[in-house]
MMTF fields as JSON, N, C-alpha, C and O atoms, coordinates in Angstrom:
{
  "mmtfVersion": "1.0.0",
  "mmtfProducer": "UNKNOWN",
  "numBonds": 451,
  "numAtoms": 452,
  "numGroups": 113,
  "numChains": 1,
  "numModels": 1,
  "chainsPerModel": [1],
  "groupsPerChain": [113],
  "chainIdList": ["A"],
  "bondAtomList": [4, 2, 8, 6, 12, 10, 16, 14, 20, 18, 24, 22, 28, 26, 32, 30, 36, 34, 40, 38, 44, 42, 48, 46, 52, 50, 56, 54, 60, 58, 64, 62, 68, 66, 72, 70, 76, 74, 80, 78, 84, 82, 88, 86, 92, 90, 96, 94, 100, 98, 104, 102, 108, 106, 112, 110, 116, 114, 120, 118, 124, 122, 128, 126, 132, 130, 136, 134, 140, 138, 144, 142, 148, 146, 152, 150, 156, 154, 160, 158, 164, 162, 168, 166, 172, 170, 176, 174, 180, 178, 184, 182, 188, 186, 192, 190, 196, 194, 200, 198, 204, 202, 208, 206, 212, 210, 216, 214, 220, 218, 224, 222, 228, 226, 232, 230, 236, 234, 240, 238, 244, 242, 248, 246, 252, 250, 256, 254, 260, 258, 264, 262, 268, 266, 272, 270, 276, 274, 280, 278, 284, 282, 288, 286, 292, 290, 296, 294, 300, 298, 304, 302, 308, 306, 312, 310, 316, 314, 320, 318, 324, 322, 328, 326, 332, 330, 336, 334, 340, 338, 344, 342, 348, 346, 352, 350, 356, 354, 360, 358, 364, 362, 368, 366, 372, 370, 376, 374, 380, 378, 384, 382, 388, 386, 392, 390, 396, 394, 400, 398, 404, 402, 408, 406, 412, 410, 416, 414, 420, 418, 424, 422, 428, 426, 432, 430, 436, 434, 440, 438, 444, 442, 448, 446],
  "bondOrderList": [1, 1, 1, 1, 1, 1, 1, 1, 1, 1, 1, 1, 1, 1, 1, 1, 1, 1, 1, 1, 1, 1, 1, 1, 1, 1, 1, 1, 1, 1, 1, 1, 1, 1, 1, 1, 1, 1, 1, 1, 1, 1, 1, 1, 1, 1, 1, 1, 1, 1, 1, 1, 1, 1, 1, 1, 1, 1, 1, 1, 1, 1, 1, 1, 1, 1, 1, 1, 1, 1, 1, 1, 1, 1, 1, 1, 1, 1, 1, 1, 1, 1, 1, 1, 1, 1, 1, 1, 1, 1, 1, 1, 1, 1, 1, 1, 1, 1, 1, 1, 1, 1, 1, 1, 1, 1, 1, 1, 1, 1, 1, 1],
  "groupList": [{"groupName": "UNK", "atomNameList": ["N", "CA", "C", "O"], "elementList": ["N", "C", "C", "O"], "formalChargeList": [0, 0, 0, 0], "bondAtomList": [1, 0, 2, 1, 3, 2], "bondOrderList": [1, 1, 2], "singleLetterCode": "X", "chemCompType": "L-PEPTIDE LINKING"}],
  "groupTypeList": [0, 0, 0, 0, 0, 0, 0, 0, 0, 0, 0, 0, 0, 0, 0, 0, 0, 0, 0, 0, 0, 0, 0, 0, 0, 0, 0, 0, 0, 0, 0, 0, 0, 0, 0, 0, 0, 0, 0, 0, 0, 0, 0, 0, 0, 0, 0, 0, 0, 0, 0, 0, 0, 0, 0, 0, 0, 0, 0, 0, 0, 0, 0, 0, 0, 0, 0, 0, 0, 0, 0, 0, 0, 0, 0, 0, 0, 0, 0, 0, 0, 0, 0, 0, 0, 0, 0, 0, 0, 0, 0, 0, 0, 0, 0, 0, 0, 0, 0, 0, 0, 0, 0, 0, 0, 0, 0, 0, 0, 0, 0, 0, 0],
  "groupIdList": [1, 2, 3, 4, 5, 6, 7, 8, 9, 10, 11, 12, 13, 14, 15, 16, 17, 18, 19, 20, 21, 22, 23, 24, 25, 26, 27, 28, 29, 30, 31, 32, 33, 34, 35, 36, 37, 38, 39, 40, 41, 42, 43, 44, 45, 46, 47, 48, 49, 50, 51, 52, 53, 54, 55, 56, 57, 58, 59, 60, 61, 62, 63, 64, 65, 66, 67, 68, 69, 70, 71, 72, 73, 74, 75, 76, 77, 78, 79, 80, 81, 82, 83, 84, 85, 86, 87, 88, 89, 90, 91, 92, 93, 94, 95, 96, 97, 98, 99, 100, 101, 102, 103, 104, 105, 106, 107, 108, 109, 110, 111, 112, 113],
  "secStructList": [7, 2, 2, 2, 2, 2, 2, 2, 2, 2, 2, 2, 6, 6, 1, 2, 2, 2, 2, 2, 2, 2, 6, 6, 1, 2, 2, 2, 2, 2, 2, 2, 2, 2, 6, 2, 2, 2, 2, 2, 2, 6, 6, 7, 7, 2, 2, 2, 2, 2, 2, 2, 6, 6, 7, 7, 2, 2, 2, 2, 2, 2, 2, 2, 2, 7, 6, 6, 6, 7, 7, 7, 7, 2, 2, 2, 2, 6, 6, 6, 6, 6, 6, 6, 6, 7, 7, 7, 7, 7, 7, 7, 7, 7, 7, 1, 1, 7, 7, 7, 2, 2, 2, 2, 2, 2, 6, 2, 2, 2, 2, 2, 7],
  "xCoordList": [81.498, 82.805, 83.523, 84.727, 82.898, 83.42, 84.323, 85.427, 83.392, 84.338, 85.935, 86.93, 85.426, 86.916, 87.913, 89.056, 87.467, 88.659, 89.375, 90.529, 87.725, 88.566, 89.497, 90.711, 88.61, 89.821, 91.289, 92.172, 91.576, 92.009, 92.928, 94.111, 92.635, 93.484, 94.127, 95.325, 93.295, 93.542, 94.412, 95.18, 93.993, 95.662, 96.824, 97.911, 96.913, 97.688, 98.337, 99.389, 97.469, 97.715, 98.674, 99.259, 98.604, 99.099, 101.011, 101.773, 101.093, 102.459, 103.432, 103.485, 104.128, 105.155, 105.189, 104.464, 106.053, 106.773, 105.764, 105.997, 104.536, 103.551, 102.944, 102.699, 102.535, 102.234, 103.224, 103.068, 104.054, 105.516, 105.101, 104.929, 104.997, 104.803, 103.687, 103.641, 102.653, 100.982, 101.282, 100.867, 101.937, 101.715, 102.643, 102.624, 103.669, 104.478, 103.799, 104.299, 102.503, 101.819, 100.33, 99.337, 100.357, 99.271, 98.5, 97.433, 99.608, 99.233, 98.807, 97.841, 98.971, 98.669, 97.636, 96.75, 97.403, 95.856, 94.703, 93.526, 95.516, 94.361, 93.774, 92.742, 95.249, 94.703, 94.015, 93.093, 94.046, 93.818, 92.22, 91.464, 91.7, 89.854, 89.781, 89.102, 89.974, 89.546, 89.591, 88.816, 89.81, 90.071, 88.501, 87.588, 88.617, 87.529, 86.116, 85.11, 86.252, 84.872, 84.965, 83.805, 85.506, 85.181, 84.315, 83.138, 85.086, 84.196, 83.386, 82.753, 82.986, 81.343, 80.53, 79.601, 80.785, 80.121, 79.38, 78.228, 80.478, 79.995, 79.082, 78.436, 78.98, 78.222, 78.948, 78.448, 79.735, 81.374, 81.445, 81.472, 81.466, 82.413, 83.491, 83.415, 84.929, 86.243, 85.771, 85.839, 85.488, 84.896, 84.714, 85.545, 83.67, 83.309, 84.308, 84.743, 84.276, 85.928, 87.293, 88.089, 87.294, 88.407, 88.256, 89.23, 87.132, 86.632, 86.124, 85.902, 85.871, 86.142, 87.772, 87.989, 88.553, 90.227, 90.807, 92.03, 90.307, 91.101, 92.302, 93.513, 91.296, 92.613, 91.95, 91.17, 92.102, 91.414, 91.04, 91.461, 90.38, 89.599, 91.016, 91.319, 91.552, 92.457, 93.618, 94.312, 93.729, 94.733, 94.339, 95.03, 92.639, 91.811, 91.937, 91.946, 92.056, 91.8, 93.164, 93.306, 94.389, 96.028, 95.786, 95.976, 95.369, 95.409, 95.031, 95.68, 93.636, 92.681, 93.21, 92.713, 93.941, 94.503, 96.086, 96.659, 96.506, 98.382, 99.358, 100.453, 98.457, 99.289, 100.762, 101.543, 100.845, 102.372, 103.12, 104.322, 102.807, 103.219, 103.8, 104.789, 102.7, 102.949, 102.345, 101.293, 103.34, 102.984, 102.474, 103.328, 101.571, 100.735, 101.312, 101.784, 100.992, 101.788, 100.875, 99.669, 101.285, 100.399, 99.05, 97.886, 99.575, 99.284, 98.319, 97.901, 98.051, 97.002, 96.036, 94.999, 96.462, 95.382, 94.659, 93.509, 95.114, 94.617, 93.595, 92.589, 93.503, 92.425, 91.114, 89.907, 92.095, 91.036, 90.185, 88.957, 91.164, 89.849, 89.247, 88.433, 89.688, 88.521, 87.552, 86.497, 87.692, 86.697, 85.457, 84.394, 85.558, 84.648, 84.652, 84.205, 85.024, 84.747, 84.546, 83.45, 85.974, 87.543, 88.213, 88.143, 89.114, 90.787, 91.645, 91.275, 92.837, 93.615, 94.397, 94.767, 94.812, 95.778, 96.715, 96.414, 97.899, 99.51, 100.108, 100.384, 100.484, 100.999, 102.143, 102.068, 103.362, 104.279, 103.385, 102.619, 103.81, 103.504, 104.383, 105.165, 104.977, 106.397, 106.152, 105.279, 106.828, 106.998, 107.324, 108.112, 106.549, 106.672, 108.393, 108.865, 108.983, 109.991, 111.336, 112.314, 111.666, 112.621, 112.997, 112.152, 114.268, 114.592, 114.362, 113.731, 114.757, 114.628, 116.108, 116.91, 116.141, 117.45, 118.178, 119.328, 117.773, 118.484, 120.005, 121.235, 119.008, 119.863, 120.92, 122.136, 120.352, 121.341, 122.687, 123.715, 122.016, 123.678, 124.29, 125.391, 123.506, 124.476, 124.808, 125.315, 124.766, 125.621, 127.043, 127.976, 126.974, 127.847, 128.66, 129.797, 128.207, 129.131, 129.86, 130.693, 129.67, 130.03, 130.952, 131.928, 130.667, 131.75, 133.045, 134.222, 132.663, 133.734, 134.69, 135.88, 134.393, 135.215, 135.713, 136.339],
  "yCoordList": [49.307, 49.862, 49.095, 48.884, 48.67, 47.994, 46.697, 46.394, 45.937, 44.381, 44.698, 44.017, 46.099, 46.731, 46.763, 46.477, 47.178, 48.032, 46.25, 45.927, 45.279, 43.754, 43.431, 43.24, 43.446, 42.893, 43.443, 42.601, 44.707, 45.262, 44.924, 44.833, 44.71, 44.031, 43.213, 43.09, 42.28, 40.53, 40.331, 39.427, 41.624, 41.168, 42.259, 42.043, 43.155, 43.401, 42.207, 41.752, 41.516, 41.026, 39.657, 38.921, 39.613, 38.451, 38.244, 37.348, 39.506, 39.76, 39.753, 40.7, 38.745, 38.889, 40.084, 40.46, 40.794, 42.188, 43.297, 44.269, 43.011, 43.836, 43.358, 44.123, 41.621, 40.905, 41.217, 41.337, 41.213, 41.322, 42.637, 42.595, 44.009, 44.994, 45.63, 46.627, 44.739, 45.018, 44.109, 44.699, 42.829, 42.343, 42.564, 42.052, 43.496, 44.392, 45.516, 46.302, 45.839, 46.984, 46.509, 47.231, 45.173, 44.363, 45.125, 45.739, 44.805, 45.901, 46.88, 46.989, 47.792, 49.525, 49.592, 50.314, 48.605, 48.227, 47.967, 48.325, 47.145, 46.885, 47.993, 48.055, 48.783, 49.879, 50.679, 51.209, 50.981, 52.277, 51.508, 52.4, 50.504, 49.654, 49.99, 51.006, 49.92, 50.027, 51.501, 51.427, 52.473, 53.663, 54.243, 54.995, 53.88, 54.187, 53.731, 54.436, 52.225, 51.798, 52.369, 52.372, 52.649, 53.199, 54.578, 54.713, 55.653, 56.595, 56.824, 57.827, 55.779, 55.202, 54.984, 55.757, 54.035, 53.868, 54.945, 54.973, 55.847, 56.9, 57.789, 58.613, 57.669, 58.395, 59.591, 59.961, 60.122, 61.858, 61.523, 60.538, 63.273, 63.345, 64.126, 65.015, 64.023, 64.224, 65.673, 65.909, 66.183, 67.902, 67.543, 68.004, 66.722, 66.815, 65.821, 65.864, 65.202, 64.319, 65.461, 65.591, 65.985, 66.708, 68.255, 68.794, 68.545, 69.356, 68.612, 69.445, 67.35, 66.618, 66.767, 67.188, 66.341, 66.074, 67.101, 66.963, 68.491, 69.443, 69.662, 69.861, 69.51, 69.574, 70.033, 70.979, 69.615, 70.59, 69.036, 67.895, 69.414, 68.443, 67.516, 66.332, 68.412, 68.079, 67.321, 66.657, 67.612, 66.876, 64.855, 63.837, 65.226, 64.061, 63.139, 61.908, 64.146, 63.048, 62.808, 61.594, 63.439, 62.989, 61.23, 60.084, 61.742, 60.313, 58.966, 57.92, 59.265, 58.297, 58.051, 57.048, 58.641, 58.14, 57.88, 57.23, 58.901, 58.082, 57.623, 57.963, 56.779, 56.11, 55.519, 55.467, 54.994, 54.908, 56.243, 56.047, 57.226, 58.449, 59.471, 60.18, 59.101, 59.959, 58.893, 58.282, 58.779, 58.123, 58.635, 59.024, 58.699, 59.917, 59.127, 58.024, 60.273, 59.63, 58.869, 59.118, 58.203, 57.584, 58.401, 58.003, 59.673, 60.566, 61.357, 62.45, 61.13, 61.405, 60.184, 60.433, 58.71, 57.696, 57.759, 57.352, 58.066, 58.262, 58.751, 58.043, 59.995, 61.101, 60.805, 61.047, 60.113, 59.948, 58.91, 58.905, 57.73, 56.687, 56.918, 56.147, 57.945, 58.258, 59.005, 58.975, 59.846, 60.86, 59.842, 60.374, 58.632, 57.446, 56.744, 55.616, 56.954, 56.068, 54.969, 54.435, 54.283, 53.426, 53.596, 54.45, 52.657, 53.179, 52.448, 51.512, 52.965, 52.696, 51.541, 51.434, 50.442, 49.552, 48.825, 48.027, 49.428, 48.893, 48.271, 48.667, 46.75, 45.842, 45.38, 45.812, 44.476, 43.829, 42.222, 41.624, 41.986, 40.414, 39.735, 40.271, 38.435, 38.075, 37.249, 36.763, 37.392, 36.523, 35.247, 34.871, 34.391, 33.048, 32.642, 33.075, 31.725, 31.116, 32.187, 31.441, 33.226, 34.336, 34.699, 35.09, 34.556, 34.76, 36.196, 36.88, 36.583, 38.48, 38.279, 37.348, 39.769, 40.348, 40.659, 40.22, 41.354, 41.467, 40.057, 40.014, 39.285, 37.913, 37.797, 37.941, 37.563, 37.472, 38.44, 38.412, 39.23, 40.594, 40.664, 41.178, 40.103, 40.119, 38.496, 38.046, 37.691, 36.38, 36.341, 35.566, 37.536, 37.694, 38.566, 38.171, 39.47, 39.872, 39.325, 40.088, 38.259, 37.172, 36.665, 36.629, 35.987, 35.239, 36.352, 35.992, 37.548, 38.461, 38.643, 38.495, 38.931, 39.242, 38.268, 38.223],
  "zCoordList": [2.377, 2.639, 3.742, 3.602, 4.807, 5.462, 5.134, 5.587, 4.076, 4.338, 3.064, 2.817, 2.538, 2.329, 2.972, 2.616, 4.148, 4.788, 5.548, 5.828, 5.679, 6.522, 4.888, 4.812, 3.836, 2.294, 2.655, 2.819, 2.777, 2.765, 3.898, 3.569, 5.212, 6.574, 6.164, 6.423, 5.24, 5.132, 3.917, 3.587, 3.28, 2.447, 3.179, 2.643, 4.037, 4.33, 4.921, 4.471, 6.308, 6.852, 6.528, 7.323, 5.067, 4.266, 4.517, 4.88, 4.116, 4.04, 5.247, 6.031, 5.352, 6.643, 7.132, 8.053, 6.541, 7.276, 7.59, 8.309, 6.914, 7.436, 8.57, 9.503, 8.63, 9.979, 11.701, 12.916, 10.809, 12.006, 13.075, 14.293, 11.971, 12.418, 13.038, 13.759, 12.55, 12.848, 14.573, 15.571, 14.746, 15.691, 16.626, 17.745, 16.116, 17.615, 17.871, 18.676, 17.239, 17.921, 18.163, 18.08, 18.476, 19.224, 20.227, 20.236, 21.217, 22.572, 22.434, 23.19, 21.835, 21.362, 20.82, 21.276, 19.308, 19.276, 20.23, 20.228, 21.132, 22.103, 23.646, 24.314, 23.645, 24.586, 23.748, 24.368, 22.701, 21.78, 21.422, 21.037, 21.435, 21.074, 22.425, 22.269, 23.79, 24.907, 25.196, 26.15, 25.15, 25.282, 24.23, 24.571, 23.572, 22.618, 22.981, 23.065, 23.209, 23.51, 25.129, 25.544, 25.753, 27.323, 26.862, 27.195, 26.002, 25.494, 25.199, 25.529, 24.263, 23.376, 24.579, 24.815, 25.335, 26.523, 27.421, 27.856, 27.548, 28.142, 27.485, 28.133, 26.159, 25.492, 24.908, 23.845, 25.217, 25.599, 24.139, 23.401, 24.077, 23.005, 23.095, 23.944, 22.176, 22.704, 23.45, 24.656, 22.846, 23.42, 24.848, 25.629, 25.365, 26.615, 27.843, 28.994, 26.954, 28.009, 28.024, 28.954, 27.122, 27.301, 28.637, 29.163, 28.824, 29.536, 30.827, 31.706, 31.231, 32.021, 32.894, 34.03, 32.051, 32.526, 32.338, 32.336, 32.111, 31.836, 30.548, 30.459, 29.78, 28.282, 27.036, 27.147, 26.111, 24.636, 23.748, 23.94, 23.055, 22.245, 21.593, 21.736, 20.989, 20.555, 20.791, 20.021, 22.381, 22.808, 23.154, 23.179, 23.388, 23.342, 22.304, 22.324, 21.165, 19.626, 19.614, 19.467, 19.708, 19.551, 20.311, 19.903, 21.359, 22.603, 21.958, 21.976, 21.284, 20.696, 19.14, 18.627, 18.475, 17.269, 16.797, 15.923, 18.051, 17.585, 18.85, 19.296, 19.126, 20.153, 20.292, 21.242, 18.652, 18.727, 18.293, 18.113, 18.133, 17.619, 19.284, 19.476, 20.143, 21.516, 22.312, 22.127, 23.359, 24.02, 25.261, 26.057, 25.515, 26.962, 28.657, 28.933, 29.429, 30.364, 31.476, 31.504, 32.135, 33.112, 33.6, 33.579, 34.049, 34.905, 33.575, 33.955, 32.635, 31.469, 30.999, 30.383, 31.351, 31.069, 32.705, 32.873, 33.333, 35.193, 34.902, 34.953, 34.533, 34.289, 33.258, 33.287, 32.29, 30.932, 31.4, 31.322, 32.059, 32.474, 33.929, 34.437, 34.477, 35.766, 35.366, 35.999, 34.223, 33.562, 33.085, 32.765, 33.042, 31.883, 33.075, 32.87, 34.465, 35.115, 35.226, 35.391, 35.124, 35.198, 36.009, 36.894, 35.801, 36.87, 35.924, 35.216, 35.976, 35.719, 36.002, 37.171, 35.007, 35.922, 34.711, 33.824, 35.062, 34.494, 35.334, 36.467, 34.626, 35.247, 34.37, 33.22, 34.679, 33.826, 33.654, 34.41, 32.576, 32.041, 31.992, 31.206, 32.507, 31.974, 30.179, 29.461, 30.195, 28.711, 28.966, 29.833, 28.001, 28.389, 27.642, 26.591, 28.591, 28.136, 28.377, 28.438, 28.494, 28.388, 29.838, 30.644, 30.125, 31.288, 31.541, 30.735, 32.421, 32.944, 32.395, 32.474, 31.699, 31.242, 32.445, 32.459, 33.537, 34.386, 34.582, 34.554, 34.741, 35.376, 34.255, 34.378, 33.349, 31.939, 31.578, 30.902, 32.423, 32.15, 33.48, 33.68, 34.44, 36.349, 35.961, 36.989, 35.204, 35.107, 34.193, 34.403, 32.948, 31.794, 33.192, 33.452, 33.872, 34.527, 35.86, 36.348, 36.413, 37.149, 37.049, 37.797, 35.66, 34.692, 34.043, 34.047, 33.575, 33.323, 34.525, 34.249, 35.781, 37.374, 37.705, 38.764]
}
């Protein structure tokens, strides 16, 4: 069943507009494999992490399966990864080549005055 579900990636993966969309939710993939294997690690199951951080099983499994659906707040990955004993850390990345928008809209407005 498994090298199904990779067949199955790899021809998704085939198709532009499905590539496009799979790889603007790169990032989300990759917090959402780390969130999971921190769990595994710990051995927890949603039941007991969730009784860890104060919340319901349920609100555990929302976290761990629709990340682009809800986006949880800082102040809920704080908890989840101190519960698995982690920390938390959100940072900006710049993008290679792309100026900061900022500059780009305080220069259009420079030139407008």
């Amino acid at each position: 069943m498994r090298n199904s579900l990779k067949d199955f990636k790899a021809r998704a993966l085939a198709r532009p507009d499905v590539r496009r969309e799979y790889e603007g939710l790169k990032e989300e993939f990759e917090l959402l494999d780390e969130i999971l294997k921190a769990r595994a690690e710990a051995g927890l199951t949603q039941a007991e992490l969730a009784a860890r951080i104060g919340t319901t099983q349920s609100a555990v499994a929302r976290l761990e399966t629709a990340m682009g659906k809800h986006s949880p707040s800082i102040g809920t990955l704080k908890r989840y990864a101190s519960a698995l004993g982690y920390r938390l850390q959100v940072r900006l990345v710049k993008e290679q080549g792309l100026p900061p928008r900022s500059i780009r809209t305080h220069a259009k407005v420079a030139r407008a005055g």
